[in-house]
PAKEMI-107489 format. One record per residue: residue number from 0; chain; z, x, y of N, C-alpha, C, CB in turn. Coordinates in steps of 0.1 Angstrom, whole numbers. Atoms other than C-alpha are relative to their C-alpha. Last residue first. Glycine has a CB too. Example, Ala and Ser with C-alpha at 12.3 -4.5 7.8 and 13.67 -1.06 7.14 Angstrom:
# PAKEMI-107489
<rec num="1" cadena="A" n_w="0" n_u="-9" n_v="-11" ca_w="71" ca_u="137" ca_v="-11" c_w="8" c_u="-8" c_v="11" cb_w="-14" cb_u="4" cb_v="5"/>
<rec num="0" cadena="A" n_w="0" n_u="9" n_v="-12" ca_w="78" ca_u="123" ca_v="-45" c_w="0" c_u="9" c_v="12" cb_w="12" cb_u="-10" cb_v="0"/>
This chain:
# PAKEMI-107489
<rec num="107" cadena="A" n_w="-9" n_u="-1" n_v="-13" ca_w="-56" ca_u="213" ca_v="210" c_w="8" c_u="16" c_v="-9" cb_w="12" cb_u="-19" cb_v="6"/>
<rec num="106" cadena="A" n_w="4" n_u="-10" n_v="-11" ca_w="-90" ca_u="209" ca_v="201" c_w="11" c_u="6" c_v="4" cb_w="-6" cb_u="-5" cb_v="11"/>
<rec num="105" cadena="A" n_w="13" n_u="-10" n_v="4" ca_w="-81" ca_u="178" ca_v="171" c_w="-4" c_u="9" c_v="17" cb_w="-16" cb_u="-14" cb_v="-6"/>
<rec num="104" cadena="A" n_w="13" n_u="7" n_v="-5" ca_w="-48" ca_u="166" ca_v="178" c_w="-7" c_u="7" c_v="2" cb_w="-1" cb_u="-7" cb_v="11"/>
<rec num="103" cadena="A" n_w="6" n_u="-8" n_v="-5" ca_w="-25" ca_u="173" ca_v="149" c_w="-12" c_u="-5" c_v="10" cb_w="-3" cb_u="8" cb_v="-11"/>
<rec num="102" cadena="A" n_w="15" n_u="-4" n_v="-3" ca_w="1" ca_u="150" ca_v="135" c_w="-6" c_u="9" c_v="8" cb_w="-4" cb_u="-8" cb_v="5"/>
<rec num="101" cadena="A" n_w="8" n_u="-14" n_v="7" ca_w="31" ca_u="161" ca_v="123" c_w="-15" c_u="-6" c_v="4" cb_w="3" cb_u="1" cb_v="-21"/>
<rec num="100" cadena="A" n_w="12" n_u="-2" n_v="-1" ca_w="50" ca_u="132" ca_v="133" c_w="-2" c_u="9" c_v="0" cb_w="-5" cb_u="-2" cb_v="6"/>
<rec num="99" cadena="A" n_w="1" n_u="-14" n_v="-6" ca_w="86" ca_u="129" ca_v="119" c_w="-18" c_u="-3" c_v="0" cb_w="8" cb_u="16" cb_v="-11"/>
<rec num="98" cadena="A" n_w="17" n_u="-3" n_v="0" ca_w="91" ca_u="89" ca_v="126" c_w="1" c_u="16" c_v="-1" cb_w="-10" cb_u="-5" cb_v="16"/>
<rec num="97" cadena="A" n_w="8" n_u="-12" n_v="-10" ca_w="131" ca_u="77" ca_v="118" c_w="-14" c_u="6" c_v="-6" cb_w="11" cb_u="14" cb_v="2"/>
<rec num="96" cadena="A" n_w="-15" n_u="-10" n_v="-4" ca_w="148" ca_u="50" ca_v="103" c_w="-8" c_u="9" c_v="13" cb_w="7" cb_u="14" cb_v="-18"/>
<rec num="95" cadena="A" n_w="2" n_u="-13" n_v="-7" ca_w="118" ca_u="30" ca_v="89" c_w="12" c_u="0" c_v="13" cb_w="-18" cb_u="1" cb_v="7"/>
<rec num="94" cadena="A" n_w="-13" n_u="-11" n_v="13" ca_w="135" ca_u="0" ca_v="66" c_w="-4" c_u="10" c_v="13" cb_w="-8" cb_u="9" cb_v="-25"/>
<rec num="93" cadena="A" n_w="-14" n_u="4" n_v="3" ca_w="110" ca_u="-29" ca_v="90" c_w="6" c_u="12" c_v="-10" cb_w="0" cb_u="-15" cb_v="-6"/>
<rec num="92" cadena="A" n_w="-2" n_u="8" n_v="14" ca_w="79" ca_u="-16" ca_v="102" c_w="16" c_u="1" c_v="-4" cb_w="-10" cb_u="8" cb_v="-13"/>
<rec num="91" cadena="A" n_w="3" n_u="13" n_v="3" ca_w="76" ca_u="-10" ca_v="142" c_w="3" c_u="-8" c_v="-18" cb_w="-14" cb_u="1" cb_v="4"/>
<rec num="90" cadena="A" n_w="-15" n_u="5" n_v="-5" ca_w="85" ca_u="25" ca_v="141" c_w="4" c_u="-12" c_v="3" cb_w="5" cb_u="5" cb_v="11"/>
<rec num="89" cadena="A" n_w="-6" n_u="-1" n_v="10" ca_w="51" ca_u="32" ca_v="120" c_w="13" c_u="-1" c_v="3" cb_w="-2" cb_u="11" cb_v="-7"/>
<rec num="88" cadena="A" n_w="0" n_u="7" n_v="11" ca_w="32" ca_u="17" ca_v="150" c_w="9" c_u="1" c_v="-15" cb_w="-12" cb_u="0" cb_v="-1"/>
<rec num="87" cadena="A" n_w="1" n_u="12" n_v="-3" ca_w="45" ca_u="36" ca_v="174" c_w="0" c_u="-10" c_v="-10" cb_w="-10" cb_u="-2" cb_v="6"/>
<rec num="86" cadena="A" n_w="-11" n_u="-3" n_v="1" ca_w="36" ca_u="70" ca_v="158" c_w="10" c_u="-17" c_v="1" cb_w="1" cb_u="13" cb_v="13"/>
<rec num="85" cadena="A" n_w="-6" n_u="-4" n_v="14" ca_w="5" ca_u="62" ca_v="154" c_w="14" c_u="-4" c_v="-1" cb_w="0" cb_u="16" cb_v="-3"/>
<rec num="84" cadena="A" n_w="6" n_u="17" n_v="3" ca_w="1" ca_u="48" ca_v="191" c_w="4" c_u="1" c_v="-11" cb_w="-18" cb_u="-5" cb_v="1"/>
<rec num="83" cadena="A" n_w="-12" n_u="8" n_v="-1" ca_w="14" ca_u="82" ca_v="199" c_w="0" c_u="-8" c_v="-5" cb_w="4" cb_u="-4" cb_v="9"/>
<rec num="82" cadena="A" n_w="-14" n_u="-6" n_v="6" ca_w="-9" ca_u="102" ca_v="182" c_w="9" c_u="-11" c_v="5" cb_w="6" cb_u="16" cb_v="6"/>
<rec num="81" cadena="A" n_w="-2" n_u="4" n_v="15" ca_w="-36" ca_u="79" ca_v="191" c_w="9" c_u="7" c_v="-8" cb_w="-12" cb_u="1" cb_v="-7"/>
<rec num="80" cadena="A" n_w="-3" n_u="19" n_v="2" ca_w="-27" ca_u="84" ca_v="228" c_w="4" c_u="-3" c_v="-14" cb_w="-16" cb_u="-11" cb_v="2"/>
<rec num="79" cadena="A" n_w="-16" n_u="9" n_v="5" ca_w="-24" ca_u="123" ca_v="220" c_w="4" c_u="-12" c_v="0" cb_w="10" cb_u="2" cb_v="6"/>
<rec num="78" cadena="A" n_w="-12" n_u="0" n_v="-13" ca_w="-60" ca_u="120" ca_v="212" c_w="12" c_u="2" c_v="-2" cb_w="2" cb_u="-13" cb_v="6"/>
<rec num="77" cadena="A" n_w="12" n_u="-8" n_v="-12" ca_w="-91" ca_u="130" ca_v="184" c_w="10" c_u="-1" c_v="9" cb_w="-17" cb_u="-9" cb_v="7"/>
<rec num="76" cadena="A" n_w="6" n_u="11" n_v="-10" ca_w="-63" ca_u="127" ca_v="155" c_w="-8" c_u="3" c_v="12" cb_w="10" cb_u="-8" cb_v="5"/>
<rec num="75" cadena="A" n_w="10" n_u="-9" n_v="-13" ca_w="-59" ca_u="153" ca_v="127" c_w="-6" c_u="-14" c_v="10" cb_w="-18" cb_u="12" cb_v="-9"/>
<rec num="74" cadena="A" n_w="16" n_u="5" n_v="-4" ca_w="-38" ca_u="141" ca_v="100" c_w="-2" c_u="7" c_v="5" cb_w="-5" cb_u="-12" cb_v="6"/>
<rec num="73" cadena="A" n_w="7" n_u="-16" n_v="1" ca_w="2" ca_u="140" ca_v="88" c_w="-16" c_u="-3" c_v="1" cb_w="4" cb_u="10" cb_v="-16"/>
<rec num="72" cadena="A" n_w="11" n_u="1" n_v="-4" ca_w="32" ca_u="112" ca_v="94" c_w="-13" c_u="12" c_v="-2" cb_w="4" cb_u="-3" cb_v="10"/>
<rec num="71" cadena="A" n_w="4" n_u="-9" n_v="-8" ca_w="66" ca_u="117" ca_v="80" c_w="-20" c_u="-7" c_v="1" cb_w="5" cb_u="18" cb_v="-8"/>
<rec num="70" cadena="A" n_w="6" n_u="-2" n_v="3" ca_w="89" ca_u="88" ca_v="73" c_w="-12" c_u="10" c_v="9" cb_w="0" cb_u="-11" cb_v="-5"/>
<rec num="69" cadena="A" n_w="6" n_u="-13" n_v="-5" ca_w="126" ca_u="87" ca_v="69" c_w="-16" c_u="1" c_v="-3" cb_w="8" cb_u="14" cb_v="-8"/>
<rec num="68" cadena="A" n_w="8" n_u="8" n_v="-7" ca_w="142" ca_u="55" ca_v="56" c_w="-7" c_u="12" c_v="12" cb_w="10" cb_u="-14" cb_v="7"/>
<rec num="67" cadena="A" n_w="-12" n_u="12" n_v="-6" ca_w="148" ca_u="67" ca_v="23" c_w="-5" c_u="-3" c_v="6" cb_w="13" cb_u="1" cb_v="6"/>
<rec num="66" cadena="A" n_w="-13" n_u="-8" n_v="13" ca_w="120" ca_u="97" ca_v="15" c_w="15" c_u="-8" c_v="9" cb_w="1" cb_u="27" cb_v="2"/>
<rec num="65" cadena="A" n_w="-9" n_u="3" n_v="-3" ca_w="84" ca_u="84" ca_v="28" c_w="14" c_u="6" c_v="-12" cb_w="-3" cb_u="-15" cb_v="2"/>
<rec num="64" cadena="A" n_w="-5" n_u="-5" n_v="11" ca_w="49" ca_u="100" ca_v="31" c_w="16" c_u="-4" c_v="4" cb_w="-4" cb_u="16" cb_v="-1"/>
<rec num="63" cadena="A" n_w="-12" n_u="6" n_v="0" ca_w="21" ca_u="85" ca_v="53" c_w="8" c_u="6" c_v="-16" cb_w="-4" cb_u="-16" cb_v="3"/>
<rec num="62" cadena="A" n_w="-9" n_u="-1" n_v="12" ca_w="-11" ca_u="106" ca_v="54" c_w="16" c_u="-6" c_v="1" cb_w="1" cb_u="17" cb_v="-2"/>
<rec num="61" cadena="A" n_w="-11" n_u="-4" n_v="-4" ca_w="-36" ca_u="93" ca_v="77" c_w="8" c_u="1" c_v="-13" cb_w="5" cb_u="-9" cb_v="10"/>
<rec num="60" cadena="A" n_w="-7" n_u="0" n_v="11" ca_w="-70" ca_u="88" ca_v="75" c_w="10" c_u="8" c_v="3" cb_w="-6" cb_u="4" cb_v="-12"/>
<rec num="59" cadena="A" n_w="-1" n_u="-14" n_v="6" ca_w="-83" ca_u="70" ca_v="104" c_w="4" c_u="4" c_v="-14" cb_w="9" cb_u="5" cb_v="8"/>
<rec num="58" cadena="A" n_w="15" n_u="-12" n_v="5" ca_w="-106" ca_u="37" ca_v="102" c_w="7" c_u="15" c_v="-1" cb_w="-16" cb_u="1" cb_v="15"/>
<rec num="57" cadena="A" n_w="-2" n_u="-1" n_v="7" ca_w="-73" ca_u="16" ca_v="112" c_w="-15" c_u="7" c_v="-8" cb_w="7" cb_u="-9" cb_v="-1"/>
<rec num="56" cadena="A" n_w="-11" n_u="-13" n_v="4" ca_w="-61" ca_u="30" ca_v="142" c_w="-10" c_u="-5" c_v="-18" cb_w="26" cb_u="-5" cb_v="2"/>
<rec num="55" cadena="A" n_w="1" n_u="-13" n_v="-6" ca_w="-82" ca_u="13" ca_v="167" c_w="8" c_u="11" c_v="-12" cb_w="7" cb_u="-1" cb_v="16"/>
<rec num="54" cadena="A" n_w="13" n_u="4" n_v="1" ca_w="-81" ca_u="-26" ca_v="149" c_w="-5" c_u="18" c_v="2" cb_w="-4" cb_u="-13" cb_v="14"/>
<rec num="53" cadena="A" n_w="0" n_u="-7" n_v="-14" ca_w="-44" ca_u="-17" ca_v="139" c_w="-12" c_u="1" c_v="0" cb_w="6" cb_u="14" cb_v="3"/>
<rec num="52" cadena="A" n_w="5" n_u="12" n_v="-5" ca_w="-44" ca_u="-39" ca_v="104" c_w="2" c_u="2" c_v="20" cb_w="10" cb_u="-13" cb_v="-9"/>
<rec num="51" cadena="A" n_w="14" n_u="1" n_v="2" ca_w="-46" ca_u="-6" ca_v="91" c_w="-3" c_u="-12" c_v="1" cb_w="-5" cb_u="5" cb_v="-12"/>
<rec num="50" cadena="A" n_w="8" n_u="-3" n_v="-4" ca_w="-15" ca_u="9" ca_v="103" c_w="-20" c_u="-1" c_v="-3" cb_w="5" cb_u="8" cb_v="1"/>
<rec num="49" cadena="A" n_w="1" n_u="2" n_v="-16" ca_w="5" ca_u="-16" ca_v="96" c_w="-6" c_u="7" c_v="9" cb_w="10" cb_u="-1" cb_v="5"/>
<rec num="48" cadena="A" n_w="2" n_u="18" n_v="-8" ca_w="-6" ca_u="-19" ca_v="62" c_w="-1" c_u="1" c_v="12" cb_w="12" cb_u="-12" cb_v="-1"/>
<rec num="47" cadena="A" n_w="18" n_u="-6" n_v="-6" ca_w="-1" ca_u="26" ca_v="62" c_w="-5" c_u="-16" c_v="2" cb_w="-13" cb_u="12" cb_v="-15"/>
<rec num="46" cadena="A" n_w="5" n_u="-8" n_v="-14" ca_w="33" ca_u="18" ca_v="73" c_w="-14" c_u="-4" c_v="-4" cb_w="4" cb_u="18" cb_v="2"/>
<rec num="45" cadena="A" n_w="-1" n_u="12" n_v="-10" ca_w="42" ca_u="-12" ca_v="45" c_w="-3" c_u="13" c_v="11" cb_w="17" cb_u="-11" cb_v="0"/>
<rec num="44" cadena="A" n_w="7" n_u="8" n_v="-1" ca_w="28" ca_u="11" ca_v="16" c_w="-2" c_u="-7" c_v="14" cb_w="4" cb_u="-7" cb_v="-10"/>
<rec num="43" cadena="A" n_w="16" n_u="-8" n_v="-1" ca_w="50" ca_u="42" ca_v="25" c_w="-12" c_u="-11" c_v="4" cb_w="-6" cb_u="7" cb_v="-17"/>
<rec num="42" cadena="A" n_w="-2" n_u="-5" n_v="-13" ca_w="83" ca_u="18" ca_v="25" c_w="-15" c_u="6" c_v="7" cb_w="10" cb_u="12" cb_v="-2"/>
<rec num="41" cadena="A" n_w="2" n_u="15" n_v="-7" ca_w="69" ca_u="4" ca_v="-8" c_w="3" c_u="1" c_v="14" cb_w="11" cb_u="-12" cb_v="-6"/>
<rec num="40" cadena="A" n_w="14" n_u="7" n_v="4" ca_w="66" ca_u="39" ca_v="-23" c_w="-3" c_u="-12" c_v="7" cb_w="0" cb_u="-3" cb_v="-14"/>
<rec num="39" cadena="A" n_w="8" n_u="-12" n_v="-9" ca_w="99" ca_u="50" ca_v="-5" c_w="-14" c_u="-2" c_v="-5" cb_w="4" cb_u="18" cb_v="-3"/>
<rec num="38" cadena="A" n_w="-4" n_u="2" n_v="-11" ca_w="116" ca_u="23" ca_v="-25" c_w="-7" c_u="8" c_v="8" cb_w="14" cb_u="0" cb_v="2"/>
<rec num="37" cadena="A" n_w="-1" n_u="12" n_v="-6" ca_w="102" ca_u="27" ca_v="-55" c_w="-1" c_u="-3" c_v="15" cb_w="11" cb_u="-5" cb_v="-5"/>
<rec num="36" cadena="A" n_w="14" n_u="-2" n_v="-1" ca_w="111" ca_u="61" ca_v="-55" c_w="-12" c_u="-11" c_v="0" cb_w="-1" cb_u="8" cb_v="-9"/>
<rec num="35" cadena="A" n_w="4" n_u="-16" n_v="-10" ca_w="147" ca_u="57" ca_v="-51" c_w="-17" c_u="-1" c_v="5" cb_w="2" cb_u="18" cb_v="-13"/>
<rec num="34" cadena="A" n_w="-3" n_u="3" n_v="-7" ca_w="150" ca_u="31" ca_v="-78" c_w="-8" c_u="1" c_v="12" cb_w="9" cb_u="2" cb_v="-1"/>
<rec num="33" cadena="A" n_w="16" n_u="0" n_v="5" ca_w="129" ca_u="58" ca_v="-103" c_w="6" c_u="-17" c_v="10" cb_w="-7" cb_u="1" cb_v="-23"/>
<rec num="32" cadena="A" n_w="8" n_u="-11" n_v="-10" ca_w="158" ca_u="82" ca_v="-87" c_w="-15" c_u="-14" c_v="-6" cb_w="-1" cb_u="24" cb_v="-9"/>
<rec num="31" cadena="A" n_w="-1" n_u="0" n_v="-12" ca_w="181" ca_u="53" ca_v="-98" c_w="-5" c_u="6" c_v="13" cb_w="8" cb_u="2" cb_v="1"/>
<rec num="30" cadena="A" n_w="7" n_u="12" n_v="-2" ca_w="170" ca_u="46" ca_v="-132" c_w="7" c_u="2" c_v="18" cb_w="5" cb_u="-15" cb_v="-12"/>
<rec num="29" cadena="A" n_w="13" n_u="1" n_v="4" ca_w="171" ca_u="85" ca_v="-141" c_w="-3" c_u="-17" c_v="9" cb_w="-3" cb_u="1" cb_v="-18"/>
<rec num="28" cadena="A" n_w="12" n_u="-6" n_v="-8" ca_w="200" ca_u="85" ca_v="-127" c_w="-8" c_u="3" c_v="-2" cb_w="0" cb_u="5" cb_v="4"/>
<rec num="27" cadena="A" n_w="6" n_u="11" n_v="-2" ca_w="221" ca_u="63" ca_v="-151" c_w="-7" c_u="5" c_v="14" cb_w="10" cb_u="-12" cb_v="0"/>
<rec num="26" cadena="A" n_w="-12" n_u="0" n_v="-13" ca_w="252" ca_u="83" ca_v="-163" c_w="-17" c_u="-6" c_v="10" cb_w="12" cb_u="22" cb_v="6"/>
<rec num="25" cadena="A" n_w="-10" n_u="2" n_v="3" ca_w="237" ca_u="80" ca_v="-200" c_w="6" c_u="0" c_v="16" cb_w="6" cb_u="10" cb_v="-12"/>
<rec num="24" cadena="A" n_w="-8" n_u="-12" n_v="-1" ca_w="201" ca_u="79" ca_v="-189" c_w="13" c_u="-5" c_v="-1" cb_w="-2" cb_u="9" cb_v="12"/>
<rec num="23" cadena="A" n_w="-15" n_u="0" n_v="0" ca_w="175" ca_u="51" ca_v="-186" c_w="3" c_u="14" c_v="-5" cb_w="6" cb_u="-13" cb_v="-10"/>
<rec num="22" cadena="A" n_w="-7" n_u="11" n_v="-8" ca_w="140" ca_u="44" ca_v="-176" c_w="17" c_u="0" c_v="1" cb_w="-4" cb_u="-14" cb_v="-8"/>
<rec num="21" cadena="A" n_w="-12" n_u="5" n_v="12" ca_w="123" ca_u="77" ca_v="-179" c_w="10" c_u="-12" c_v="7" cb_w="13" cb_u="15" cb_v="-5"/>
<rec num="20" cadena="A" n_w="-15" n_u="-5" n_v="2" ca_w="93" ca_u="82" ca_v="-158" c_w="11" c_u="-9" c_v="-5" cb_w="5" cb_u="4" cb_v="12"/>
<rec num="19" cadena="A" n_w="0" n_u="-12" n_v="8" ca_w="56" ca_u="74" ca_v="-162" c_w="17" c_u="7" c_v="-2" cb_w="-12" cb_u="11" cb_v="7"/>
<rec num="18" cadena="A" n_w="3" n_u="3" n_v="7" ca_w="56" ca_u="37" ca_v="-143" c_w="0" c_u="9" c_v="-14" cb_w="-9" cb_u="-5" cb_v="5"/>
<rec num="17" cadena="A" n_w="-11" n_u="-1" n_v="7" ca_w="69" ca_u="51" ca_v="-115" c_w="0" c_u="-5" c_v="-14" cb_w="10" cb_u="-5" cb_v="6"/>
<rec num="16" cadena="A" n_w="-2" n_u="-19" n_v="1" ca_w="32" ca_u="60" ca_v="-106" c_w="9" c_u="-2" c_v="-5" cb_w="2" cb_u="11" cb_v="14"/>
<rec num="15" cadena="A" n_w="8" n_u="-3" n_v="13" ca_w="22" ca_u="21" ca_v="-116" c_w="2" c_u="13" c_v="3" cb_w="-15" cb_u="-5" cb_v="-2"/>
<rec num="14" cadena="A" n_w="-1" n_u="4" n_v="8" ca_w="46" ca_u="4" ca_v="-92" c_w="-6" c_u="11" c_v="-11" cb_w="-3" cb_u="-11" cb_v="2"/>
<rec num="13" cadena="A" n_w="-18" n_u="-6" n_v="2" ca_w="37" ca_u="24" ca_v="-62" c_w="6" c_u="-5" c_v="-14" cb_w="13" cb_u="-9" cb_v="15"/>
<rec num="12" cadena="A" n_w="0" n_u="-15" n_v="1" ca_w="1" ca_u="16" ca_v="-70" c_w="8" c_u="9" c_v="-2" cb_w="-2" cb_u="3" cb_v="8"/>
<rec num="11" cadena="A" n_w="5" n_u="-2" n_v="19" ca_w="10" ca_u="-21" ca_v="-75" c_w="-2" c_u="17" c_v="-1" cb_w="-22" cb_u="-9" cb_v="-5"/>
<rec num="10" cadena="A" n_w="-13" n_u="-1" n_v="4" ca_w="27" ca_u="-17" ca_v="-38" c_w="0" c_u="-2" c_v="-18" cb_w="9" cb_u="-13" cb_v="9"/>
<rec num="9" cadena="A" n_w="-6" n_u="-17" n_v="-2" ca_w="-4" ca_u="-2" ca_v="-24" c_w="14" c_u="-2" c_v="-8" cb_w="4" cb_u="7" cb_v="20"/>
<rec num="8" cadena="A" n_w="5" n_u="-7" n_v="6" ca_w="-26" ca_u="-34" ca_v="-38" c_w="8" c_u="14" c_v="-2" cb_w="-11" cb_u="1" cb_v="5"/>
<rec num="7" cadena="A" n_w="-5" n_u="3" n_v="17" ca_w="-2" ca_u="-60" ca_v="-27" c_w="-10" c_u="12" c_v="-9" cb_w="-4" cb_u="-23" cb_v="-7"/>
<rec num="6" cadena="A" n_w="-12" n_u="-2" n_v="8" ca_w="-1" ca_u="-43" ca_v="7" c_w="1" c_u="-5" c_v="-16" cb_w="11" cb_u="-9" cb_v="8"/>
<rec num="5" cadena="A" n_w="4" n_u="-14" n_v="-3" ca_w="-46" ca_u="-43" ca_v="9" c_w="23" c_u="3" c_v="-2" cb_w="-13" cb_u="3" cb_v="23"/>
<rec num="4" cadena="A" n_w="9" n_u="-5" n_v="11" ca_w="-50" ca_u="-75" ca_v="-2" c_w="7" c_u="14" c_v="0" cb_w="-19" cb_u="-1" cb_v="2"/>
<rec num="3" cadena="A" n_w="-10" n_u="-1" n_v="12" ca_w="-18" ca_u="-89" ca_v="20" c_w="-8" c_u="7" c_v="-11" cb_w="6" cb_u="-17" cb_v="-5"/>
<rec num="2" cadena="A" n_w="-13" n_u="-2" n_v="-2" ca_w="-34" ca_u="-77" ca_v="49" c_w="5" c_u="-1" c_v="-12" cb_w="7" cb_u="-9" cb_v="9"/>
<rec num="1" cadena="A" n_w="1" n_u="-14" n_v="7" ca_w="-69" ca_u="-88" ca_v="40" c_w="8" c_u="10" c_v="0" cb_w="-10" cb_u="5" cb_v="3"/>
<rec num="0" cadena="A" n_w="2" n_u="-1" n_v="14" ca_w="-57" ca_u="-123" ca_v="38" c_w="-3" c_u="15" c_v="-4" cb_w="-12" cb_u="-9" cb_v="-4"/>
């Protein structure tokens, strides 16, 4: 239950940023970039879910940032385990293409 609390909250979120840009345009990209962005908003949503129903993962803060099925990762984690594990887990959610991690492990 607290799975779906926590996706149906990030995907209202995503919803309510595109919420400020223009709906239509004579050759109709405006509604395709606000498509677009959507889509990478709800993409975004469903990582950081799956990383916060990760019993070990989910107390970090992590920056998840998506553009198609491309999503980059960004923080400061105490291990490279939990780098990996990260990593892992956001190649697990369904659209994600490819992981760029950017994480940083804290001493190194």
């Amino acid at each position: 239950m607290k799975t779906f609390a926590i996706a149906a909250s990030a995907v209202a979120l995503a919803l309510a940023a595109c919420a400020g840009q223009p709906r239509t345009s004579a050759s109709g990209g405006a509604t395709s970039n606000i498509k677009q962005e959507t889509r990478d908003a709800v993409l975004t949503a469903k990582v950081k879910s799956a990383l916060a129903v990760d019993v070990g993962l989910k107390t970090l803060k992590i920056d998840v940032d998506s553009a198609g099925e491309s999503v980059t990762l960004k923080g400061t984690v105490d291990s490279a385990d939990t780098k990996r594990r990260i990593e892992e887990v956001a190649r697990t959610v369904k659209g994600v293409g490819t992981v760029k991690n950017e994480l940083t492990v804290r001493g190194s």
